[in-house]
N, C-alpha and C positions, 0 to 999 in steps of 0.2 A: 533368565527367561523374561523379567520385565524387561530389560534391556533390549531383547529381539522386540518386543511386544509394543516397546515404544518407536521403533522403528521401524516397525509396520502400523506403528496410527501416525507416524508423518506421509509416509508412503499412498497410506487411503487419503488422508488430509488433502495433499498437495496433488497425488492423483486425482482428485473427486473435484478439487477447483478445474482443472483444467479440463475434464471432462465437462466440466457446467459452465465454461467458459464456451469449450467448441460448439454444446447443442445450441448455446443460447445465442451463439452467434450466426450460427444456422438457420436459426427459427426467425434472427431480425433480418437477413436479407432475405427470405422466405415474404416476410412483409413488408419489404422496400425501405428499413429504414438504412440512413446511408453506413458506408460503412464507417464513415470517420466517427460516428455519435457511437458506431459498436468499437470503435478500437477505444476510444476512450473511458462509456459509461460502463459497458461490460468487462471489458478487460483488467476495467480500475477497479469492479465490485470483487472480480472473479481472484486478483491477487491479495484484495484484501480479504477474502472467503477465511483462509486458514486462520488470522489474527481475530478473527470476529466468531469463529467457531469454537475456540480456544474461551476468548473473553466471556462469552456467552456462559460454556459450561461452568468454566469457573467462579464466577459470580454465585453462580447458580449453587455449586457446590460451596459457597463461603470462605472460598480464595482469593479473596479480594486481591492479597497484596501478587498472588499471579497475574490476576487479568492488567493492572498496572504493569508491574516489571515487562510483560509481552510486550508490549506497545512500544515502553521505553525502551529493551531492549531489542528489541527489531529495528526499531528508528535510529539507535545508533549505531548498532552495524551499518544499517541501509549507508548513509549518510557520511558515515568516517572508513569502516574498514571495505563496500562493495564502492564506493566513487574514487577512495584512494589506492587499491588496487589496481580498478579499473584502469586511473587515469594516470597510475604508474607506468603503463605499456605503452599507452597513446593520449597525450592533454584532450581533455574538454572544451569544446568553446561553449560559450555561453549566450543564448539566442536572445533576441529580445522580447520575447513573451516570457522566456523566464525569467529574464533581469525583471521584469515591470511588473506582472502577475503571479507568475507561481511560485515563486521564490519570498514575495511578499507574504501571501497567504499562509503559506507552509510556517514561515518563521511567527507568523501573528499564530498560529494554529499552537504552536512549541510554548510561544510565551505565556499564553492563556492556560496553559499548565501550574505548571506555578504559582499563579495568581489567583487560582482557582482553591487548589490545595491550599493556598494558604490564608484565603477568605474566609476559611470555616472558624478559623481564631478571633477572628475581627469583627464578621459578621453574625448577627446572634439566630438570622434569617437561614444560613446557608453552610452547614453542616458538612464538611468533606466535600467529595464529587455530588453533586443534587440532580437531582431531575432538571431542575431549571439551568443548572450547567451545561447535562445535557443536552437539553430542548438549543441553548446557545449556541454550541457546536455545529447541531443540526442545522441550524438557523444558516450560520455561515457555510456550512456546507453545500445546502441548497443553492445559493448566492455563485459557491465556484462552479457547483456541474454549469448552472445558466449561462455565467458567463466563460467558459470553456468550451462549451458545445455553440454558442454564439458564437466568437470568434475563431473558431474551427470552422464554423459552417462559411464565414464570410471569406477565408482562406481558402476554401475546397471550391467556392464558388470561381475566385481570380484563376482560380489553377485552372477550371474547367473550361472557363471561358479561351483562358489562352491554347489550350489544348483542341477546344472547337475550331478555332481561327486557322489555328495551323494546319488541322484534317482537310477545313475548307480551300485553304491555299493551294493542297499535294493534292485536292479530287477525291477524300477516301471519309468524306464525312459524308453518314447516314443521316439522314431524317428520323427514317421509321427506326431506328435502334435509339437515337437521341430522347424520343418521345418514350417510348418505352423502358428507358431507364438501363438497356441491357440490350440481350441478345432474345430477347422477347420471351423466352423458357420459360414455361410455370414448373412447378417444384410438383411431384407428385403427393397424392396424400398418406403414401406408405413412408416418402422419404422426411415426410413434415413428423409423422407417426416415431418415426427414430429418433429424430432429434428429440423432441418432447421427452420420451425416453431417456435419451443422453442428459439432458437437465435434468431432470427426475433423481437419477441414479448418481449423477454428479453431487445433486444437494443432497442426499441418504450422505455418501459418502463424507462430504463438507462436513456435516452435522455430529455423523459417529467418530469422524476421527480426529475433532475436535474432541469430541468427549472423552476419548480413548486417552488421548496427548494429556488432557489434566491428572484423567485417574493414574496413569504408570509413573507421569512424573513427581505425581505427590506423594508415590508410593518411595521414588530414588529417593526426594527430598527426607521422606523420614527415616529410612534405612541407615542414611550417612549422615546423619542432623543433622541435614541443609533445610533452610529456610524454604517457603513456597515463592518467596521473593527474589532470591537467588538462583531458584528455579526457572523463573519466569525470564528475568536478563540474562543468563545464559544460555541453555536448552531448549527451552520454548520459546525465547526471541529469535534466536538464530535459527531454529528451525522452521518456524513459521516466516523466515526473511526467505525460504530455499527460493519459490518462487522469483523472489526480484532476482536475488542471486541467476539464475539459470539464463532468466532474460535478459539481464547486464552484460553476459557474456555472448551470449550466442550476437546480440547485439554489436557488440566488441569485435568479433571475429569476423562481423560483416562491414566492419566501418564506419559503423554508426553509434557514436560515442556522445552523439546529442541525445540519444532515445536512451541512453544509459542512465543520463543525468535528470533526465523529463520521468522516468520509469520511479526512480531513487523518491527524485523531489513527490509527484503526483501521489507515488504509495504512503510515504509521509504521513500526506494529506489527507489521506483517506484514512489512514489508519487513526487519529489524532480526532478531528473531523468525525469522520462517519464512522468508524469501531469505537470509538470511544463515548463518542454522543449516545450511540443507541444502551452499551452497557450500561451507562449513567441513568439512561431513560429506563430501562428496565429494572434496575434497581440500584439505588446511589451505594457508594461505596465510601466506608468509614476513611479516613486520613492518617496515619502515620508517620513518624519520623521519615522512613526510609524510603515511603513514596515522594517525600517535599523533594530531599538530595534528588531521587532519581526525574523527579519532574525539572529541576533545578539544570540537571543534566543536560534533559534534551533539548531544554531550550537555548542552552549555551551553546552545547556542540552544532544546533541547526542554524542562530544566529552568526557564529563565527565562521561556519563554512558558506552560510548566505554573503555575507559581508566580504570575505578572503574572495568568494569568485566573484562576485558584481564588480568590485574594486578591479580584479584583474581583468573580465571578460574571457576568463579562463582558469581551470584546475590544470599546473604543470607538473612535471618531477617530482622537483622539491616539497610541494606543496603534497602532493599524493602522501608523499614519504611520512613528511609531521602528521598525516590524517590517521593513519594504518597505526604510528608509532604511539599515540595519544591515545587509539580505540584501545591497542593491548594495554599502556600504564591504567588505562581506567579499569579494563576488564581485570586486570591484577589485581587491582584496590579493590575490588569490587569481592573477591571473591578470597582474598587476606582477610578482611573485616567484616566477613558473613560469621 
């Protein structure tokens, strides 16, 4: 029964993000903002929902070493077993906003792990994850949304431009729609009424089935003397990865292997960044053995696969293959020594 029980608090988890994703995305073009700032800011909050609803309870319940292992263990599936998968079928190319920005970030996001963790030995100010670790994360988080929603906006603008040029050339460019932003439609106030709704019942969901996801899992963990830490990088990291997971593929299927790689790297980010800032913020979380390894982890496996594709300007075959075959020797090791 907890077994069913846990699989339907990923089910509300991951259904209730995605819910809170489509209202909220309804409700920003309701108010014109564009869509590029909702595929990224929304879409990027909406997939981290499950990791940060998860971390939340946790904490909350004095699971610390879950709300770590989540994070860690989501980021290294994301990153070794859904990119080498993926790019087992079809290679990756590597764009140049990733080689130069996100890929930087992400892996400074990974390093600052570890060195955080292991601050608290050294520094007599900074205790484990602190608030002020927090607040730092956040710091730099704010820094990527500005500068991602900036040069996106300066992108959408080139595109737009050239797309006006050429409507003007073939005779089939509007004025009056240009100016208006659209096809001039206003949204009604029953359809505004539902979305609202749809956010509404999306965050309910987020929220419970995050909370659900800690209590059943910590219920297996004690059942079969596993760890809450073991819990966390296996079960509730890869569960709360399903998201990226779903859109890597569907991705894939449509030929677009660059939005696989931007999906991977940017949830990363946010998860690291923005889930882990705000847990820190809300309440710092004691240090351990097993979270140093496991910080130790992610920043390795994020630097080596940052470093393996920049170097190449591409994730090939071969390369896929060592990613998937590393993720299982770890998850073996991982789960021998629990």
């Amino acid at each position: 029964m907890v077994y069913l029980l846990l699989l339907v608090s990923f089910v509300i988890l991951i259904k209730g993000a995605d819910i809170f994703i489509e209202g909220s995305a309804k409700v920003a073009k309701i108010f014109k903002i564009p869509e590029l700032i909702i595929g990224i800011v929304i879409v990027g909050f909406g997939t981290s929902a499950p990791e940060l609803a998860v971390n939340i309870a946790a904490v909350f319940k004095g699971s610390n070493e879950m709300a770590v292992g989540n994070i860690v263990g989501s980021n290294v599936f994301n990153i070794l077993f859904i990119v080498g998968a993926i790019a087992f079928f079809k290679p990756m190319s590597i764009d140049d906003k990733l080689a130069t920005f996100d890929f930087p970030i992400s892996v400074l996001a990974a390093i600052l792990l570890p060195f955080f963790a292991l601050s608290g030995r050294y520094l007599p100010f900074n205790s484990g994850f602190s608030r002020l670790d927090g607040i730092i994360l956040l710091l730099i988080f704010a820094y990527y949304c500005k500068e991602t929603i900036s040069r996106s906006l300066v992108d959408q603008k080139l595109k737009d431009k050239k797309i006006m040029l050429y409507q003007i050339a073939e005779g089939s460019f509007s004025l009056t729609k240009h100016l208006e932003g659209g096809d001039g439609e206003k949204p009604t106030k029953k359809a505004l009424t539902k979305d609202i709704i749809l956010i509404i019942v999306g965050l309910v969901c987020v929220i419970k089935g995050g909370d659900m996801v800690v209590e059943y899992a910590s219920r297996i963990a004690v059942d079969f003397g596993m760890s809450n830490h073991l819990v966390g990088l296996t079960i509730v990291g890869i569960g709360t990865s399903l998201p990226e997971l779903v859109v890597s593929i569907i991705a894939a299927k449509r030929g677009q292997q660059d939005i696989v790689l931007g999906n991977v790297v940017g949830s990363n980010t946010f998860n690291i960044l923005f889930t882990l800032g705000i847990t820190m913020l809300l309440r710092p979380i004691a240090v351990n053995e097993s979270m140093i390894v496991d910080t130790v982890t992610v920043a390795l496996a994020t630097t080596a696969v940052g470093m393996i594709a920049l170097a190449n300007k591409s994730i090939g075959k071969k390369m896929s293959v060592a990613f998937v075959v590393i993720y299982l020797i770890y998850m073996g090791n991982v789960i021998i020594n629990a």
